[in-house]
N, C-alpha and C positions, 0 to 999 in steps of 0.2 A: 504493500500500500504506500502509496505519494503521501508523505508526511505534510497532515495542512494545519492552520490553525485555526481552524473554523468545522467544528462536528456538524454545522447546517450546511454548511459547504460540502463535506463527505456526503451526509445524507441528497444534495441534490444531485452533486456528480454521478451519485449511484443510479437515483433514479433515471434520469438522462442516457446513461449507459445503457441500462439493464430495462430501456419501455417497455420490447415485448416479452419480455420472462417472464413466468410463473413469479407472483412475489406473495402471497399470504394466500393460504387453502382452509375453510372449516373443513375438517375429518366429518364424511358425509355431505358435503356444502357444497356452495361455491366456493370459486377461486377470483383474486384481485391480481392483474398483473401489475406491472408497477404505474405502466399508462394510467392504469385505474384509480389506483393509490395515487397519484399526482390529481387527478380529474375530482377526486374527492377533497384533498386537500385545499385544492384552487376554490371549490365549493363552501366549505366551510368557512375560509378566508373573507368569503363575501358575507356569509352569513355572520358573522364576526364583527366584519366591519361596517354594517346596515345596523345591527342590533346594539352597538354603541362600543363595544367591547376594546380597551385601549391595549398597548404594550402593556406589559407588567400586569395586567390582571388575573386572577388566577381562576381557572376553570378545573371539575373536579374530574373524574372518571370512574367508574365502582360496576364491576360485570366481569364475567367470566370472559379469557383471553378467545380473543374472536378477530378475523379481522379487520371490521368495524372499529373496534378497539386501537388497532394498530393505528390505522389512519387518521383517529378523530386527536390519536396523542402526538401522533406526527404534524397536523394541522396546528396545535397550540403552540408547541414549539418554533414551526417554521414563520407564525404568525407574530412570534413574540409575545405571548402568556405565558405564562407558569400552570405547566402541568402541575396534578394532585392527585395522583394514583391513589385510589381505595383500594383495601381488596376486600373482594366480593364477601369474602368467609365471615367480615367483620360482623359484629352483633346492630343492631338497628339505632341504636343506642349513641353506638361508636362512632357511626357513620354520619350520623346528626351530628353529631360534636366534630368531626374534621370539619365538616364541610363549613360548617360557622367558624370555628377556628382559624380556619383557612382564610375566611374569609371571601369563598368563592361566589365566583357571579353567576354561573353556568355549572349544570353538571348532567352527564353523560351519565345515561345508566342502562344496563343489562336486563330483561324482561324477566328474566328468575328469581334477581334481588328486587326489583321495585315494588314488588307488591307487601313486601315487608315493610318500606319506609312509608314516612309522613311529612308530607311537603309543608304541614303548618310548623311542624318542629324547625324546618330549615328557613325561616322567615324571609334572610336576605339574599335569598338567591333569587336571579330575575328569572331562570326558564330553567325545567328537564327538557333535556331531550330521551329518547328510545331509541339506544346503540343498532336495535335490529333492522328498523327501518329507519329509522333517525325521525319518527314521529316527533310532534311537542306537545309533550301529554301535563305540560306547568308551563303557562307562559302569565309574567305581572308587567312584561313590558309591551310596549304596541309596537315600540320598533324591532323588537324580537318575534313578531308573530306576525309583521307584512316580510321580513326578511325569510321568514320559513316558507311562507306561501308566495312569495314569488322568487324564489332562488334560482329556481331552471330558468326561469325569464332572464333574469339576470345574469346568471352564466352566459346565454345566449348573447345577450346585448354586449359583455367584458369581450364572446370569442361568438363573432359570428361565422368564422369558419372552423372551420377542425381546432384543439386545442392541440399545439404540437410540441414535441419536447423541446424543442430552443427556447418554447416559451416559458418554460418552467426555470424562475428564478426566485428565490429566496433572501431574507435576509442576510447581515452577519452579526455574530452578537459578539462578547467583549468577555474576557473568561471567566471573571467575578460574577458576569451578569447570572441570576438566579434564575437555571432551568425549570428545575424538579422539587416539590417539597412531600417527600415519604415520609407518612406518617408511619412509624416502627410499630410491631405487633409482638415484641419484647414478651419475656415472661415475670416483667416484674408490676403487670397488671394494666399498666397505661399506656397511650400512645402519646407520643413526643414528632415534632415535626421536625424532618430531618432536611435543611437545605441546602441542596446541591446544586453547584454551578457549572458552568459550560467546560470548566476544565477538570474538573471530575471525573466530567463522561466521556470528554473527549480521549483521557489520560488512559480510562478505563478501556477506554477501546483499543487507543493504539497498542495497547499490550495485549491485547486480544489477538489482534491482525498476527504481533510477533509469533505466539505462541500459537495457534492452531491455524491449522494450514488448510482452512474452506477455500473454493474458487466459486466463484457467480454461476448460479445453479445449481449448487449444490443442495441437497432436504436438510432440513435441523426441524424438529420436532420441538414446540414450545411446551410443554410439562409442568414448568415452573410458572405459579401466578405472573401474570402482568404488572400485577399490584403492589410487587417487593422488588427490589431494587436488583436483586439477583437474576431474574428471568426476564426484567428488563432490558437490561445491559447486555445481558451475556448471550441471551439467544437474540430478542427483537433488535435491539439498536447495535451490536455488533454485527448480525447477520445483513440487514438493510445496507451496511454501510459496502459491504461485498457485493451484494447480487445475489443473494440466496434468496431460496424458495422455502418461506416459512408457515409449518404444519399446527393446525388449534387441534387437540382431540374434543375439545369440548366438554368434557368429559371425565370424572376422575380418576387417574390413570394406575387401574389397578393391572396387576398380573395377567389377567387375561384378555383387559384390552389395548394393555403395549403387546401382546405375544403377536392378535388378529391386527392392531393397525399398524406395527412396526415390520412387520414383512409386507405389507404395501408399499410404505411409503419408503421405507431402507434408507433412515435417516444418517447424513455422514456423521454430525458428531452430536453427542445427547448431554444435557446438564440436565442434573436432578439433584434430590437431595437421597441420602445415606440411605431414609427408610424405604424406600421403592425396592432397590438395589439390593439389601440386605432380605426384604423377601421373598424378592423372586428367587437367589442365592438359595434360600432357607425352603423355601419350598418345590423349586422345580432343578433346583442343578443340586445343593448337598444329598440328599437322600439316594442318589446314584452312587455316589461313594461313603457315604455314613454305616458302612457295614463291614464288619470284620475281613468279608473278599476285598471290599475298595480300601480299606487301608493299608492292604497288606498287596496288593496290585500297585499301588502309590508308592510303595515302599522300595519296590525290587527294581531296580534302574533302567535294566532293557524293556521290561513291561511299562513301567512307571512312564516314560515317554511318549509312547503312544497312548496309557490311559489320560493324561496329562493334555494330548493334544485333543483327542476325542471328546476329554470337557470342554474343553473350549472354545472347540465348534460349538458346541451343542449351546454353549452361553453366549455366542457371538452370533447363532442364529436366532435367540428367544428376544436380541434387540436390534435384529433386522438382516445382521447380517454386513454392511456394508459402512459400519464405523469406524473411524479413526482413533478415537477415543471417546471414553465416557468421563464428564465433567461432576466432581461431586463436591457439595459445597451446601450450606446454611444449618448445617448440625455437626455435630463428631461426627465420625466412621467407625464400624464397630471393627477392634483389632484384629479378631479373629477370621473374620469375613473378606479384610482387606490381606492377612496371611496365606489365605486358600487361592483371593485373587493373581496374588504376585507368584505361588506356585505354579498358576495354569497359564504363567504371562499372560494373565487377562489385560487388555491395553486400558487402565482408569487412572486418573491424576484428581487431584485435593485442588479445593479450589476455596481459600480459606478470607475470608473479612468481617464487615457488618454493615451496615446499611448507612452510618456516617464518612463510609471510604467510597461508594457508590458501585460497587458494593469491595474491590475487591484489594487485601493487605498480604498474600502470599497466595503463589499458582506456580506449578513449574511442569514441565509437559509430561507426559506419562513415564517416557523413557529416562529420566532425567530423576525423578520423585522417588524419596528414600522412604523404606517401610515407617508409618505413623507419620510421617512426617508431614507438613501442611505445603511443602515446597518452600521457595523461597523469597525475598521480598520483590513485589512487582516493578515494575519499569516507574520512575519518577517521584518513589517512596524511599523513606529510610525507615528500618525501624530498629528495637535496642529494648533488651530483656532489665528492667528494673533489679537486677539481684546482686549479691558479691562474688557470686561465682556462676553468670549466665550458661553457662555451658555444662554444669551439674545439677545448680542449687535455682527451680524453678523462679521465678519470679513474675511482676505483670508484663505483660508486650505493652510497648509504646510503638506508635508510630508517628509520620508527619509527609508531609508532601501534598502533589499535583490532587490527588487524590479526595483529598481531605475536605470533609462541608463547611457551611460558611459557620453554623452555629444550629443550636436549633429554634424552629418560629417561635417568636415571641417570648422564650424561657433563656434569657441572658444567665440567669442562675444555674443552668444543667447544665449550659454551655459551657459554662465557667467550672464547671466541675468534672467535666471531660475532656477541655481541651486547655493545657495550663500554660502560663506566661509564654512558655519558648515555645509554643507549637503543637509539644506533644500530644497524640491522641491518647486517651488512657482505654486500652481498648476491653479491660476488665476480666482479660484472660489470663491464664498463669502461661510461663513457657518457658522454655530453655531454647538455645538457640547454640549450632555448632559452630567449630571452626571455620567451615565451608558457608555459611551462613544459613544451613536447615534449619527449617523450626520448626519444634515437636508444641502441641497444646500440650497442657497435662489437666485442665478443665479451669471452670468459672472461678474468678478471686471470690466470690458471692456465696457458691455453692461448697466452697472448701470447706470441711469439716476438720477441728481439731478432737485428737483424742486424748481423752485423760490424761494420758500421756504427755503430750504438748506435741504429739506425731501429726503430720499434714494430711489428713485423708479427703482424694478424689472422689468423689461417687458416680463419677463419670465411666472409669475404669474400672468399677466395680460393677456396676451394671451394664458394662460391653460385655464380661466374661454371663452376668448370669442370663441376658437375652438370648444366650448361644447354645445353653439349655432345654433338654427338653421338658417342653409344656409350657414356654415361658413364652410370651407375645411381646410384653415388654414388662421394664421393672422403674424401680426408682427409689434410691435408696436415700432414707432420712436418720437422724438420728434424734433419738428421746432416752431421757435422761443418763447420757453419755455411753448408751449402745445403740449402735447401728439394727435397723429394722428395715428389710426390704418390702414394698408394696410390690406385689406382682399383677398383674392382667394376663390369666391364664390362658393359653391356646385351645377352649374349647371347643374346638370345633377337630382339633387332634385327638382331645380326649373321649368325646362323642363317637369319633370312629372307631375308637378302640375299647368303646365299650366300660368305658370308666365310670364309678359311682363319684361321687364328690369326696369323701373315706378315702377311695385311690389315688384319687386328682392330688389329693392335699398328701397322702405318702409321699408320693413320686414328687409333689414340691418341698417335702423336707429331705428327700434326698439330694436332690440338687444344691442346697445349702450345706450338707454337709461336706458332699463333694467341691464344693465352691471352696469353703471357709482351709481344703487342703492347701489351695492355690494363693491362699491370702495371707500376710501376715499378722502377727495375733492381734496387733492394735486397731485392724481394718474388717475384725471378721463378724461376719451376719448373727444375730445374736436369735432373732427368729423372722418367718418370712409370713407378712398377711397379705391374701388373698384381697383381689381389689375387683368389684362386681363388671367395671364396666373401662373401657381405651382410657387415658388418662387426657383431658383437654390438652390440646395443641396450639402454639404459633400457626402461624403459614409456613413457616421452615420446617415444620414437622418436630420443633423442641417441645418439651413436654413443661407445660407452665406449672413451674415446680411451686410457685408463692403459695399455690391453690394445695397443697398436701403435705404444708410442714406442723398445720395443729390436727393432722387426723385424729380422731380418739381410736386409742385401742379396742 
């Protein structure tokens, strides 16, 4: 990629380039080439600018990733407003409070979510529209509501002939100037507005271009919400800037509808986050080899190679077949999972930050990426392990750079408490950091647990080893009154097959604690483990909002 200093500028070369390509598909839908995507843009531009809507104003967005979606964020941007990505998943609640927060004039929404919200909650907003058809189903302005109903006219009269790609030209903005305001879906209960500027995402990208090697036309499968700063960046506004042809499943993408729609579409490269990954692992590729023959086939060197390769077809075909690598990123990795990967050179790389870096503060290419390790610092960052002996003795990651947000909306106080005098971001993680400069997380400064002892315990680490167990879906480990107590959410729908009463369920989960606490040492070990009725609330990254199960009663 031509190094520019203008990400609106990338985004119009591409389009220009790339008019008749395939550029955004709903899975089962239509498809928007990029002519089209330009043709809408130019549309909404008009509507924009009839309905009173100035630079710098901010417009929201809140719906399931769709192409609609792509284009009406693309429009804001090339327009000069400030996008306000919602995500969809939010509570109704939540979503009222961005969008006043925000202070948005306009908001974009999804026909799945709208019928949950209330437009009298959102007072100062002048119009919805409806992502699907771009209906105006709230309009309080009149100049917003002749500009929806004669838009086509108006197109018309702007291009009375063909609208042709010469004519597509764009702003340029200034790299302080303020793209994106992400509100974070954190697990410490709130959301905070996180604002990023045009060298953020630019920054974000150009290290994108270095490190994965898409050409224009290439599939990428969007997976990850629109609405986090991760599936942003890394699929939509990285992929746009190439020429790629980007896939919505619409849909939530479980194991058996990445198996049916990723051998259509034979996506080149895939970002998700850990838990997808980990169960298709856990349920369609470990259990081939989870048996006394596959361990012992794994073991013996002349067999072990061809069993080794035979996985890994068999996993290279369950996500399409035709990837370069697979991008994981917005939670841990579970160890054990990512040991089995690097056995069958499965090709996956870490892709490690948080939503005030846009998103991303360590990625290093598959081939390149040390077991645990998160890679290494990205392009136009520094960063440096708070400790007296970073490269043993954990400590927090800082970071600072191109990267980095301007502060968050409206809360100079959180800002100030994240981002200190000289720069640093304080990014709240513990880590150690090598000579080479890899860097291992060892989990949340937040969630560290000390033991009577004055010992440092992970609970992070603790429950990568017991998810890997059988009967376990997932866990999460607290402590009350200075012993460790695992919550588990049992795999019953394992123990249903197998014919288990609830007596057995709960044996075979004291087994697994016992067998756990051999692997641990004694300041760290499960004191007893309680059964948990239902999935544990989630982020949109798939973290498990821990604030929500530290006064469980026993």
């Amino acid at each position: 990629m031509e190094t520019k200093d203008s990400f609106i500028e990338l985004i119009e070369q591409s389009i220009r380039t790339n008019w008749n390509r395939d550029a955004l598909t709903d899975y089962k839908g239509a498809t928007l080439q990029y002519r089209d995507v330009a043709r809408k843009i130019e549309k909404m531009h008009i509507l924009f600018r009839h309905a009173g809507i100035e630079p710098g104003d901010k417009i929201a967005l809140c719906g399931r990733n769709s192409a609609n979606w792509c284009a009406v964020f693309l429009s804001i941007i090339t327009y000069g407003g400030v996008a306000v990505p919602i995500l969809h998943e939010f509570k109704a609640d939540n979503v009222h409070h961005i969008v006043n927060h925000s202070e948005a004039r306009m908001l974009f929404v999804g026909d799945q979510v709208w019928e949950n919200f209330n437009e009298a909650a959102m007072p100062n907003l002048e119009g919805i529209i409806e992502l699907k058809n771009f209906d105006l189903v709230v309009s309080r302005s009149k100049q917003l509501t002749y500009a929806r109903e004669h838009l086509n006219e108006e197109f018309g009269k702007k291009y009375p002939c063909r609208f042709r790609a010469e004519q597509v030209s764009y702003r340029r903005e200034q790299p302080e100037e303020l793209a994106v305001i992400n509100y974070t879906s954190g697990t410490t209960g709130y959301s905070k507005g996180v604002m990023l500027p045009y060298r953020s995402i630019l920054s974000n990208v150009v290290h994108i271009h270095q490190k994965v090697n898409l050409q224009a036309g290439d599939r990428v499968v969007s997976m990850l919400p629109l609405g986090h700063i991760f599936g942003l960046v890394f699929d939509f506004l990285y992929g746009m800037t190439i020429g790629a042809h980007l896939w919505f499943l619409t849909r939530m993408p479980s194991p058996k509808i990445i198996a049916e729609s990723f051998s259509e579409i034979r996506p080149r490269v895939i970002a998700c986050v850990p838990l997808i990954v980990e169960k298709i692992f856990k349920k369609n590729i470990l259990p081939t080899v989870d048996n006394k023959l596959g361990k012992l086939l794994l073991r013996l060197p002349i067999i072990s190679d061809r069993i080794k390769a035979e996985i890994r077809q068999k996993a290279m075909e369950v996500f399409g077949g035709n990837f370069i690598e697979i991008v994981i990123g917005g939670a841990p990795f579970n160890a054990e999972v990512e040991a089995f990967l690097r056995k069958i050179n499965f090709p996956y790389t870490i892709a490690y930050g948080m939503t005030e870096c846009a998103p991303l503060i360590c990625h290093s290419r598959w081939d390149e990426i040390l077991y645990t390790s998160c890679g290494k610092t990205v392009s136009n960052m520094e960063t440096k392990v708070l400790s007296s002996n970073p490269e043993e003795i954990p400590g927090e990651l800082v970071c600072r750079g191109m990267n980095v947000m301007l502060g968050y909306y409206k809360n100079e106080e959180a800002t100030a408490q994240t981002i200190d005098k000289d720069g640093w971001l304080h990014t709240g993680d513990m880590a150690i950091k090598d000579a080479n400069g890899n860097i291992f997380i060892k989990g949340r400064c937040k969630n560290m647990l000390l033991s009577s002892s004055g010992q440092n315990i992970y609970p992070e680490e603790i429950e990568a080893r017991l998810n890997n167990m059988p009967f376990v879906n997932e866990s999460l480990v607290i402590m009350k009154d200075s012993k460790l107590i695992a919550l588990v959410y049992p795999d019953n729908e394992e123990a249903f097959a197998q014919s288990m009463s609830k007596q057995q369920l709960e044996a075979a989960i004291e087994t697994n604690r016992i067998e756990l606490n051999k692997l641990l040492p004694a300041y760290s070990q499960i004191t007893r483990i309680k059964l948990y009725p239902e999935e544990f609330e989630k982020t949109a990254k798939k973290s498990i909002k821990r604030f929500m199960y530290q006064d469980i009663k026993e």
